[in-house]
ROMAR-932637 format. One record per residue (C-alpha): residue in three letters; x, y, z; residue number from 1. Coordinates in steps of 0.25 Angstrom, whole numbers. Each point is the difference from the previous one (the first is absolute). Example, Ala and Ser with C-alpha at 12.3 -4.5 7.8 and 13.67 -1.06 7.14 Angstrom:
2
+-----+-------+-------+-------+-----+
!  aa !     X !     Y !     Z !   i !
+-----+-------+-------+-------+-----+
! ALA !    49 !   -18 !    31 !   1 !
! SER !     6 !    14 !    -2 !   2 !
+-----+-------+-------+-------+-----+
//
This chain:
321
+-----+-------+-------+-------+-----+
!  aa !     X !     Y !     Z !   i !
+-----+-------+-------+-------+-----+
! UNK !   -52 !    38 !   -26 !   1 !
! UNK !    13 !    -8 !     2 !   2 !
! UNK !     2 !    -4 !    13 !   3 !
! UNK !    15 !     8 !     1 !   4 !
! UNK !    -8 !    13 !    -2 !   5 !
! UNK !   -10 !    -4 !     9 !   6 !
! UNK !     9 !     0 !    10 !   7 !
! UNK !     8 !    12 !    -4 !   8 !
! UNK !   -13 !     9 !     0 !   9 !
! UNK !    -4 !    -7 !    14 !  10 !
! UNK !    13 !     4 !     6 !  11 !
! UNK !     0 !    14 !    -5 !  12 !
! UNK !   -14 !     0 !     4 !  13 !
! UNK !    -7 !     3 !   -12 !  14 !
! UNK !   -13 !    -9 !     0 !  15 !
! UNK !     3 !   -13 !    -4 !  16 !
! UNK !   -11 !    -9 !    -4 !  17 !
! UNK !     3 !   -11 !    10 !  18 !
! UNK !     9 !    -2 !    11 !  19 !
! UNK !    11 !    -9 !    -6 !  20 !
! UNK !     1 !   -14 !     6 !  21 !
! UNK !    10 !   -11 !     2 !  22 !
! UNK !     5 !   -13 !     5 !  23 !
! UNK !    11 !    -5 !     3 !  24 !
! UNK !     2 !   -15 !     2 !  25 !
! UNK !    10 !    -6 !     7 !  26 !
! UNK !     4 !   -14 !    -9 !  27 !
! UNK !    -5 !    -8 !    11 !  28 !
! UNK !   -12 !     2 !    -2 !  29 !
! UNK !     0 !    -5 !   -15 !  30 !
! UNK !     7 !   -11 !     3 !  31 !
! UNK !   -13 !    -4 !    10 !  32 !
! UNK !   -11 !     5 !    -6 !  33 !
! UNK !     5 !     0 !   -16 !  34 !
! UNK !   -14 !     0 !    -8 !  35 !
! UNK !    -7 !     4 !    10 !  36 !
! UNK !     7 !    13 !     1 !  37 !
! UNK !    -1 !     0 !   -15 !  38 !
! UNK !   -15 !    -2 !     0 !  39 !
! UNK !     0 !    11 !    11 !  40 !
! UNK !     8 !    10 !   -11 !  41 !
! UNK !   -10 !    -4 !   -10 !  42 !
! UNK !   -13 !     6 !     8 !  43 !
! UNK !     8 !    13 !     3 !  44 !
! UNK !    10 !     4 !   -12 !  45 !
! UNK !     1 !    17 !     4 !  46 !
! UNK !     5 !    -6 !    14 !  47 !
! UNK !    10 !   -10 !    -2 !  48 !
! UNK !     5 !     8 !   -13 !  49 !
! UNK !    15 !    -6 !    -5 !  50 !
! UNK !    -3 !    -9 !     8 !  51 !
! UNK !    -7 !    -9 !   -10 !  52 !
! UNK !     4 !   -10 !   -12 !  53 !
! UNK !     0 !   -11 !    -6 !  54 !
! UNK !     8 !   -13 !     1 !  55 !
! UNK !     5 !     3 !    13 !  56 !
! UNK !    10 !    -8 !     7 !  57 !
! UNK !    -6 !     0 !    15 !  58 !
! UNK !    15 !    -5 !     6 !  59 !
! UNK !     8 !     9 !    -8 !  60 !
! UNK !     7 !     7 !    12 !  61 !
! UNK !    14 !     7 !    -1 !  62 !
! UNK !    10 !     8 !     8 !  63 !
! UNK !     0 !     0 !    15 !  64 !
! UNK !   -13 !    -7 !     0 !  65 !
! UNK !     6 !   -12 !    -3 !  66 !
! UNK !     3 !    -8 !    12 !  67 !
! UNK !    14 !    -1 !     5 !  68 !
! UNK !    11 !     9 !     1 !  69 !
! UNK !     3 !    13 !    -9 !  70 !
! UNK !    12 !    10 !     1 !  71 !
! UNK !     0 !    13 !    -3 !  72 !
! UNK !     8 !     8 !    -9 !  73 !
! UNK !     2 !     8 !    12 !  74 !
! UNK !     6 !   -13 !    10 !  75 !
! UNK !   -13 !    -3 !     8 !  76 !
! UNK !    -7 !   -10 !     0 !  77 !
! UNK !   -15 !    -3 !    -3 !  78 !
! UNK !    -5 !   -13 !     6 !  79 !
! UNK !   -13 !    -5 !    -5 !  80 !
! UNK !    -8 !   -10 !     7 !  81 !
! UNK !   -13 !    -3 !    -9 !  82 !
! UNK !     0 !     1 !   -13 !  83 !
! UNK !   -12 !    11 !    -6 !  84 !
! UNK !     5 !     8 !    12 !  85 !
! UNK !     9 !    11 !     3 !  86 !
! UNK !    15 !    -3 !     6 !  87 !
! UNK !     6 !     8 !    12 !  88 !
! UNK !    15 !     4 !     2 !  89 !
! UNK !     6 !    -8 !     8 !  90 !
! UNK !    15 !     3 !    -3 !  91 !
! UNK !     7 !    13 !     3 !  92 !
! UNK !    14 !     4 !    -7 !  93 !
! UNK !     2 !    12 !    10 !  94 !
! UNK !    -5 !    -4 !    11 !  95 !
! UNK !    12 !     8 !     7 !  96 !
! UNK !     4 !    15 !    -1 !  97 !
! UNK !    12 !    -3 !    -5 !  98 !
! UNK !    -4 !    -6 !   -12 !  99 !
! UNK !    -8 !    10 !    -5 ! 100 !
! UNK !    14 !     9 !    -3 ! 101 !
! UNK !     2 !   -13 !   -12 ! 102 !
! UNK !   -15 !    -2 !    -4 ! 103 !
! UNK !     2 !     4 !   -15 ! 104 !
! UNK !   -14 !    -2 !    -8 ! 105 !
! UNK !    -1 !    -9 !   -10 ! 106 !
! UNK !     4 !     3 !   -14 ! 107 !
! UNK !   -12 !    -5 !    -6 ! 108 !
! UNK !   -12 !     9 !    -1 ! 109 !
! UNK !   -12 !    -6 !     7 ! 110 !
! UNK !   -10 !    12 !     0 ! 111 !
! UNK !    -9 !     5 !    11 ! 112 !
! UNK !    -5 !   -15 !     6 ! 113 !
! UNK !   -10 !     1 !    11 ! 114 !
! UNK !     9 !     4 !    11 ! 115 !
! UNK !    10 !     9 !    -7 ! 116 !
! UNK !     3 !     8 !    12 ! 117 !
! UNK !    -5 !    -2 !    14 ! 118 !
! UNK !    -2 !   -12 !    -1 ! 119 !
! UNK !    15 !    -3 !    -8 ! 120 !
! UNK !     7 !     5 !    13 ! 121 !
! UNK !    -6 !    -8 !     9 ! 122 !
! UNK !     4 !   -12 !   -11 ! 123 !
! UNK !    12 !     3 !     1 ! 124 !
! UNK !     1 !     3 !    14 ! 125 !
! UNK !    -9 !    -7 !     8 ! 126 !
! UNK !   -13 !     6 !     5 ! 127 !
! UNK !     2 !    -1 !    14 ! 128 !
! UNK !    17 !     6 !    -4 ! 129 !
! UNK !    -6 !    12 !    -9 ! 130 !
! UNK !   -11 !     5 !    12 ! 131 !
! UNK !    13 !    -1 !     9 ! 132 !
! UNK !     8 !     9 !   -10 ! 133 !
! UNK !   -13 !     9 !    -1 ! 134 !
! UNK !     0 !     2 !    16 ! 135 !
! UNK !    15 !     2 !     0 ! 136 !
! UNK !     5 !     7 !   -12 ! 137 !
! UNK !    12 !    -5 !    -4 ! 138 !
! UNK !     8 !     7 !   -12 ! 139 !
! UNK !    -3 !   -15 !    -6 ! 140 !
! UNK !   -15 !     2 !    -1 ! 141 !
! UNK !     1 !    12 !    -9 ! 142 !
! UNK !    11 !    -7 !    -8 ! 143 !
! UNK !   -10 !   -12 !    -2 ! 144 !
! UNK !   -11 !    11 !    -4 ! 145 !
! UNK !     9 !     5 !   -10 ! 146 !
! UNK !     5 !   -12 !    -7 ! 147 !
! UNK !   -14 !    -5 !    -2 ! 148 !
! UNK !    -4 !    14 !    -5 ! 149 !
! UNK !    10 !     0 !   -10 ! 150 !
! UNK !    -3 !   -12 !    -5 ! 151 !
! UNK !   -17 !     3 !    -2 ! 152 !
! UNK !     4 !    13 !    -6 ! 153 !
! UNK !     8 !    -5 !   -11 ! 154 !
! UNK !   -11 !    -9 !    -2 ! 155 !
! UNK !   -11 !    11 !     1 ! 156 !
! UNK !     9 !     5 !   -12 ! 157 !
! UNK !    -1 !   -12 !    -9 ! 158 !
! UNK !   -14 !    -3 !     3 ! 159 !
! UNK !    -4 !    15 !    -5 ! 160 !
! UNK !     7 !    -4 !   -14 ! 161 !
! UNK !   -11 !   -12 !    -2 ! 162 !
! UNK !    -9 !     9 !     4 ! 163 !
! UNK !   -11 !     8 !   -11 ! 164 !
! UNK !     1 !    14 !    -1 ! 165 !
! UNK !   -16 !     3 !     3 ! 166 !
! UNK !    -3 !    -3 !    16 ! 167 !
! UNK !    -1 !   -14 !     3 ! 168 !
! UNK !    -2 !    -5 !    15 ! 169 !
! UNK !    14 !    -6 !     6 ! 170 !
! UNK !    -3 !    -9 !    11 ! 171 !
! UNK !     9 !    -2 !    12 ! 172 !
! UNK !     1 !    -8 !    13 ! 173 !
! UNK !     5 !     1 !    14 ! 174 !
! UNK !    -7 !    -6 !    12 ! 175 !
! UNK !     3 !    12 !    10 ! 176 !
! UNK !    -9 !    -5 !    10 ! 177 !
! UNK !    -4 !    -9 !    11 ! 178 !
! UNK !   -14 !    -5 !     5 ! 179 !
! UNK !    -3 !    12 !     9 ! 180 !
! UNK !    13 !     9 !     0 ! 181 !
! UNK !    11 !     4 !    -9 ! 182 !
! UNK !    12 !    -7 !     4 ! 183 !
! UNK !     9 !    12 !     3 ! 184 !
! UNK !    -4 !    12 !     4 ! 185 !
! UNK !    -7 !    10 !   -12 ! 186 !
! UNK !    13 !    10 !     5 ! 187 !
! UNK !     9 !   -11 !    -3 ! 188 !
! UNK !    -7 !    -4 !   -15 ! 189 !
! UNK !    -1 !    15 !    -1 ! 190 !
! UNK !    16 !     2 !     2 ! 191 !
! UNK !     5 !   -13 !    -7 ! 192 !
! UNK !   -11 !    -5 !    -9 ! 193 !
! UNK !    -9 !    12 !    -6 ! 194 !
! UNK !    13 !     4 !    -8 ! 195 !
! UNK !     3 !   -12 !    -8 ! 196 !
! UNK !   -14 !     0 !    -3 ! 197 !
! UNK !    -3 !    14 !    -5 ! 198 !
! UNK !    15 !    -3 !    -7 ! 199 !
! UNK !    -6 !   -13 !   -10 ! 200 !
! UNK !   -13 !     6 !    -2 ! 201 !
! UNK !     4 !    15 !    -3 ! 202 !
! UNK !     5 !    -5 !   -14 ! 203 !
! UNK !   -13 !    -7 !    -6 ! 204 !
! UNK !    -8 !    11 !     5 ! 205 !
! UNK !     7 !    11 !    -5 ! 206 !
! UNK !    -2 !    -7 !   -13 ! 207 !
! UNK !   -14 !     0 !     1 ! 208 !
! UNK !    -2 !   -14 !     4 ! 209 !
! UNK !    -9 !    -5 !    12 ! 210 !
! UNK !     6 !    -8 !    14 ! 211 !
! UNK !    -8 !    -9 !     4 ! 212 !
! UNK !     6 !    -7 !    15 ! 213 !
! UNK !    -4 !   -12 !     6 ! 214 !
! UNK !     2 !    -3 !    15 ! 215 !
! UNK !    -6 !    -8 !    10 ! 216 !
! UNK !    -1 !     3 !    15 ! 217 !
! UNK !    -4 !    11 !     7 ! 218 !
! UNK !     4 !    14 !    -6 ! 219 !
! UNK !    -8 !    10 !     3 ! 220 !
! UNK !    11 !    10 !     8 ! 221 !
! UNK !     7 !    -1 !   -14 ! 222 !
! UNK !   -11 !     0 !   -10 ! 223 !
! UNK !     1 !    18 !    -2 ! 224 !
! UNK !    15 !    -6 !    -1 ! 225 !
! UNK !    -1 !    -7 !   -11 ! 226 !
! UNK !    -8 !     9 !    -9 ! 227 !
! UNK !    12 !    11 !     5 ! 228 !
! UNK !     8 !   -12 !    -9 ! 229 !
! UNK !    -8 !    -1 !   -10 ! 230 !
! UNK !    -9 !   -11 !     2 ! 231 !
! UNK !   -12 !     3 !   -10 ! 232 !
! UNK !    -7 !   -14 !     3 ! 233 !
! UNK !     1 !    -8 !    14 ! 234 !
! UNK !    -4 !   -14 !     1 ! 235 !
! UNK !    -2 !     0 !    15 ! 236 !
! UNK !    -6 !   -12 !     8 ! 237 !
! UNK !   -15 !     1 !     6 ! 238 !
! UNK !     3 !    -7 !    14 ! 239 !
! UNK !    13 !     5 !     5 ! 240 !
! UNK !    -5 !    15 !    -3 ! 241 !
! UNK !   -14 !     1 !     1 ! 242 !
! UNK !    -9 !     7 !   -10 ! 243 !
! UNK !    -7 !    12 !     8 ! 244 !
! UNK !    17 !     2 !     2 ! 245 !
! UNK !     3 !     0 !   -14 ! 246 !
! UNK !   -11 !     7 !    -4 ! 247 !
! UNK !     5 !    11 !     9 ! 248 !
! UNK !    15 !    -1 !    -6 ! 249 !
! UNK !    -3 !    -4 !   -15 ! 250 !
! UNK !   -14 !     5 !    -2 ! 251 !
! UNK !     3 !    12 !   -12 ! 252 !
! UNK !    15 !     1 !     2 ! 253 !
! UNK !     3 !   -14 !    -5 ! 254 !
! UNK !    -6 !   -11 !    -8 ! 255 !
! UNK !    -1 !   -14 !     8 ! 256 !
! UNK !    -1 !   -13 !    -7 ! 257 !
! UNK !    -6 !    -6 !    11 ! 258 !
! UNK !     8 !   -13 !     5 ! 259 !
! UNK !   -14 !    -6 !     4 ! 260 !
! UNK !    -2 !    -8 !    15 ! 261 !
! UNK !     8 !   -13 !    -5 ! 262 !
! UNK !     4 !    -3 !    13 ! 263 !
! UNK !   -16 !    -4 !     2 ! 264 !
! UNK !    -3 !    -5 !   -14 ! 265 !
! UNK !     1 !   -14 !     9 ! 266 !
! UNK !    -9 !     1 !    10 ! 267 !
! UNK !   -11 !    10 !    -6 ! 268 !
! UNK !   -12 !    -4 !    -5 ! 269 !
! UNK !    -4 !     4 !   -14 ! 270 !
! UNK !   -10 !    10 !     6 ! 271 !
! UNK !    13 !     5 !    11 ! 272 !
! UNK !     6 !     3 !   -15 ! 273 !
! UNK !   -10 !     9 !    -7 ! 274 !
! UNK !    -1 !     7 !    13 ! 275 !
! UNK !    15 !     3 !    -2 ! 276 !
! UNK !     1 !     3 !   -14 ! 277 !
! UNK !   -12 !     9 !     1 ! 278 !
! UNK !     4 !     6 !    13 ! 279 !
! UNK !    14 !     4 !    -6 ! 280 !
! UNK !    -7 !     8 !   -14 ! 281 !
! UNK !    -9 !     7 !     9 ! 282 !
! UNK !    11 !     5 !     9 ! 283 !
! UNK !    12 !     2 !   -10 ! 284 !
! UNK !    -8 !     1 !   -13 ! 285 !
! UNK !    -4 !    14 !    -7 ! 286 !
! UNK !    -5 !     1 !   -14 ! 287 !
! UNK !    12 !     9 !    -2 ! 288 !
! UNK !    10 !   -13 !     1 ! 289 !
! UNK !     9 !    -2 !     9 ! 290 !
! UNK !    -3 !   -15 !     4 ! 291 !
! UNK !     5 !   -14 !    -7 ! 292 !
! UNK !    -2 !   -13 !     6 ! 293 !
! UNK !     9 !   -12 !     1 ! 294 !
! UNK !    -4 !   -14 !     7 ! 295 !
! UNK !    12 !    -8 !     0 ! 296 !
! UNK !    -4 !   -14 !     0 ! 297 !
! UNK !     7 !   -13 !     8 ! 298 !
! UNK !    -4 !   -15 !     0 ! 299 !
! UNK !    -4 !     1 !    13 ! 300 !
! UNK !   -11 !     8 !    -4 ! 301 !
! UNK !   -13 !    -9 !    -1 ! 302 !
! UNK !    -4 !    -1 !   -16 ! 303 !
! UNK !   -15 !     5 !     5 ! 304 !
! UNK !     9 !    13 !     6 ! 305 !
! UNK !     6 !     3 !   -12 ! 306 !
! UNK !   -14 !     0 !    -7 ! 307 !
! UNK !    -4 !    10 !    10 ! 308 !
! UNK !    13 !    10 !    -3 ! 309 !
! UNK !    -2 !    -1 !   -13 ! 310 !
! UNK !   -14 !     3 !    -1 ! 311 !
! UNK !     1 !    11 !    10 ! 312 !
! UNK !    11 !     6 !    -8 ! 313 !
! UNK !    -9 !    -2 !   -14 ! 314 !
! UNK !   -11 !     7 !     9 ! 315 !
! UNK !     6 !    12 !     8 ! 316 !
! UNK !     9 !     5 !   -12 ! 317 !
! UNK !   -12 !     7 !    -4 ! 318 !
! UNK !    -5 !     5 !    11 ! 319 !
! UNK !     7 !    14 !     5 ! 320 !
! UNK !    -5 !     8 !    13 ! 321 !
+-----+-------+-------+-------+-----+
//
């Protein structure tokens, strides 16, 4: 069984043979670890999948993880302090109201980027000037809203035309979230956001494709809001939701491709690890389906760490509860 159907018969929760695993790692930690991490790939090819060929070049890093200064088509600005890790906006172009009546999008088409909605309006904004427009409501926050709507749907229409006519998984991804909240209230993200949302996925799903979301933070208030959206897969993160919570919100009604405890690969030990993994199939794992795992990987994850994830990923994905 390929690994696409795999996951396909997992999320419509048809008894898939494993539970479908993968890493994601971060170019800092090729840079540091290089062979290592290869030898590592080696002993477990069904975890680190794609992630595995020949001749690599361990320093080959591109975009926004470069360091320095990188601006968007939109006007901000990405500022990146070490290279092999992600850049942070550091510039806004509309950091008043009154810019926002002459934002124009750009004219280039730059697809859904992690950050396509939410997090493009504070971008543009500001954070700490888009939670104020939240609170207060001024006809400029809806204007924003719509300019950046416009936009992702005229690319939602483009990205369907590459698309295949059989169901394919379409992967997004907006951080909604924060460690232990939503940073506006649900009412608010209800009101403002949930539109736009159910507006980009409405198209790939009524043509049979499959939405897959990525978001970090805590989401649970949202979570039946997104599946109201669309959202066939959601990639949501262990430590800011908890997983008795998401087993509660997810368990049946969504597949979760579980963003694993990364905030504690550090500082585990390799048993702390097992425990985790294991913990996480036995609570949101069903023989139906329904459960994918992803272990992002950074460099400051210790090499005898990363051992341990991918051991207890090769491990558990056979195990079902």
């Amino acid at each position: 069984m390929g690994l696409q159907e795999d996951r396909i018969k997992s999320l419509n929760l048809e008894h898939p043979e494993t539970i479908p695993v993968s890493m994601g790692i971060l170019p800092a930690a090729w840079m540091k670890y290089r062979e290592q991490l290869d030898e590592i790939a080696d002993q477990y090819p069904d975890v680190f999948g794609r992630q595995r060929r020949a001749n690599r070049d361990y320093d080959a890093v591109g975009g926004t993880y470069v360091e320095g200064d990188h601006l968007d088509p939109w006007g901000y600005v990405w500022h990146n302090i070490q290279t092999g890790m992600e850049a942070f906006v550091t510039e806004h172009p509309v950091e008043t109201r009154a810019k926002v009546h002459t934002l124009q999008p750009p004219e280039e088409d730059t697809g859904f980027p992690h950050g396509f909605m939410f997090l493009r309006l504070t971008y543009l904004r500001g954070f700490e000037n888009m939670m104020i427009d939240f609170a207060d409501e001024p006809p400029e926050l809806q204007m924003l809203i719509d300019k950046v709507l416009t936009y992702n749907l005229c690319q939602a229409e483009q990205r369907l035309t590459h698309l295949p006519s059989e169901p394919s998984i379409v992967t997004f991804g907006d951080d909604l979230g924060l460690q232990r909240s939503l940073p506006i209230h649900p009412n608010t993200w209800r009101k403002y956001l949930k539109p736009c949302f159910e507006q980009i996925y409405r198209p790939f799903r009524e043509k049979g494709h499959y939405v897959y979301m990525h978001t970090d933070g805590h989401i649970l208030p949202i979570i039946p809001d997104l599946i109201d959206c669309g959202v066939n897969i959601v990639n949501p993160q262990v430590g800011a939701n908890g997983l008795a919570n998401l087993a509660k919100s997810c368990k049946g009604k969504i597949c979760v491709d579980l963003d694993l405890d990364r905030q504690h690969f550090p500082f585990w030990t390799p048993e702390e690890i097992d425990t985790h993994i294991r913990e996480a199939v036995e609570i949101l794992g069903a023989p139906e389906g329904g459960l994918w795992l992803k272990a992002e990987l950074g460099h400051e994850i210790p090499l005898k760490n990363i051992k341990a994830i991918c051991a207890a990923l090769d491990k558990y994905r056979f195990y079902f509860n």
